[in-house]
C-alpha positions as CSV (number, residue, x, y, z in Angstrom):
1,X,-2.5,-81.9,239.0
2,X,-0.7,-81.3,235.8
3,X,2.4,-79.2,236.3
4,X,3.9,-77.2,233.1
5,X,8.1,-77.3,233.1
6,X,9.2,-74.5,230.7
7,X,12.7,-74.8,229.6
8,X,15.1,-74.1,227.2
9,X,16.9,-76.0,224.3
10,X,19.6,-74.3,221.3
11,X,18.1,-76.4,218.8
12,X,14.6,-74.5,219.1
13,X,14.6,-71.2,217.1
14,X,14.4,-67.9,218.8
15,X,11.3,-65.5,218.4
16,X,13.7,-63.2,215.9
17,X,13.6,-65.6,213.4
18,X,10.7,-65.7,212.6
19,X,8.7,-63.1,210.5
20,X,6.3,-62.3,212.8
21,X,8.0,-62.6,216.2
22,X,5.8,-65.8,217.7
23,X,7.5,-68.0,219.9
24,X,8.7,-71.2,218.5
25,X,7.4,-74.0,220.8
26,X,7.6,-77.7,221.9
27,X,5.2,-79.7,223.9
28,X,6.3,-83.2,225.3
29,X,4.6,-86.0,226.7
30,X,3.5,-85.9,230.2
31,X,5.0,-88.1,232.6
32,X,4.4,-88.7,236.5
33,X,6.0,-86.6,238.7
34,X,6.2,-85.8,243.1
35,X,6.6,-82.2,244.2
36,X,8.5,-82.6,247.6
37,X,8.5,-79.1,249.4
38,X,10.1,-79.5,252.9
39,X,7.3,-79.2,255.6
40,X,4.6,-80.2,253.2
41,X,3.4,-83.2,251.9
42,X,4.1,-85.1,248.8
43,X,2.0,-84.2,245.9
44,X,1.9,-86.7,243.0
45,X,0.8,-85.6,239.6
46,X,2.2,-85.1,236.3
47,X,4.4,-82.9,234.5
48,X,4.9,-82.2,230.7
49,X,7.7,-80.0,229.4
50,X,7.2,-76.6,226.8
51,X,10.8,-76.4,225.2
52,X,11.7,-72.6,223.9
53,X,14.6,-71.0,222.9
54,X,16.9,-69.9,225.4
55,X,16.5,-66.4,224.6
56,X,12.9,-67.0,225.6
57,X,14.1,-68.3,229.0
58,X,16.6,-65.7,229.5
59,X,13.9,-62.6,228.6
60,X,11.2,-64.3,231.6
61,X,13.9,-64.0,233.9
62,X,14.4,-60.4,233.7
63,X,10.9,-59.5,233.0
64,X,7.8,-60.4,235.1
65,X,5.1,-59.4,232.4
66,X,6.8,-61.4,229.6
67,X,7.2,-64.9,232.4
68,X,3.7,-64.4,233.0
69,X,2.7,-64.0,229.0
70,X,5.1,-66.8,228.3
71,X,3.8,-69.0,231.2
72,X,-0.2,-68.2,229.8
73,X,1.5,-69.6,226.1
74,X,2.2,-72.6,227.8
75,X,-1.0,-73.4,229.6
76,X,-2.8,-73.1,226.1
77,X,-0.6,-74.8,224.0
78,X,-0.4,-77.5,226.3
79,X,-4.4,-77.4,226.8
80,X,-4.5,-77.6,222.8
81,X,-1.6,-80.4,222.2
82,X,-2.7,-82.1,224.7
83,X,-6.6,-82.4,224.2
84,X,-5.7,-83.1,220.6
85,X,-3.8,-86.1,221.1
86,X,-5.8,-87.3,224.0
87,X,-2.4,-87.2,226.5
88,X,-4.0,-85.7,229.4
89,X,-2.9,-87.4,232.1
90,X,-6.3,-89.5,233.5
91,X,-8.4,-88.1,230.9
92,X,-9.0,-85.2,232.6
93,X,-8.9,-81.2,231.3
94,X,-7.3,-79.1,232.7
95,X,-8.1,-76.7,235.8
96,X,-8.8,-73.1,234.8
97,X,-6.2,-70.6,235.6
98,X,-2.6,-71.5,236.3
99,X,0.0,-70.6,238.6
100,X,2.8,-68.8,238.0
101,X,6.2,-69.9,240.5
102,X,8.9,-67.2,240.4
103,X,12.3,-68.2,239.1
């Protein structure tokens, strides 16, 4: 599987600068990855990072609609970076729908 890591950096700019509100946005690379969750097995996949603003981050932590909005952002903009640049990790698209972890 392909997991999506949303964080937060200072040097990307905040929605309120720009004009129309979007969310400024990076995509990196995708790398491998294990997700270890006690009394289940080792999954191995890979993981690529979205990079916002931290007052992105802050504002999906208090509200449930905008992490969910913010986390369906992510899955397409990964799906479009991604597929562009022919990063996905074995060549595969992605699986339909996503799911969303609480903080």
């Amino acid at each position: 599987p392909l997991w999506i890591n949303i964080c937060s950096h200072p040097a990307v700019k905040p929605p309120s600068s720009t004009s129309d509100g979007s969310v400024p946005l990076a995509v990196g690379v995708p790398r491998g990855a294990v997700l270890s969750v006690a009394g289940a097995a080792e999954e191995r996949g890979s993981v690529c990072d979205v990079v916002v603003a931290t007052e992105v981050t802050a504002r999906a932590l208090r509200e449930e609609g905008f992490r969910e909005e913010l986390a369906a952002l992510a899955v397409d903009c990964v799906k479009e970076v991604l597929g562009q640049k022919q990063l996905l990790p074995g060549g595969h698209p992605l699986a339909p729908g996503f799911r969303s972890l609480p903080p």
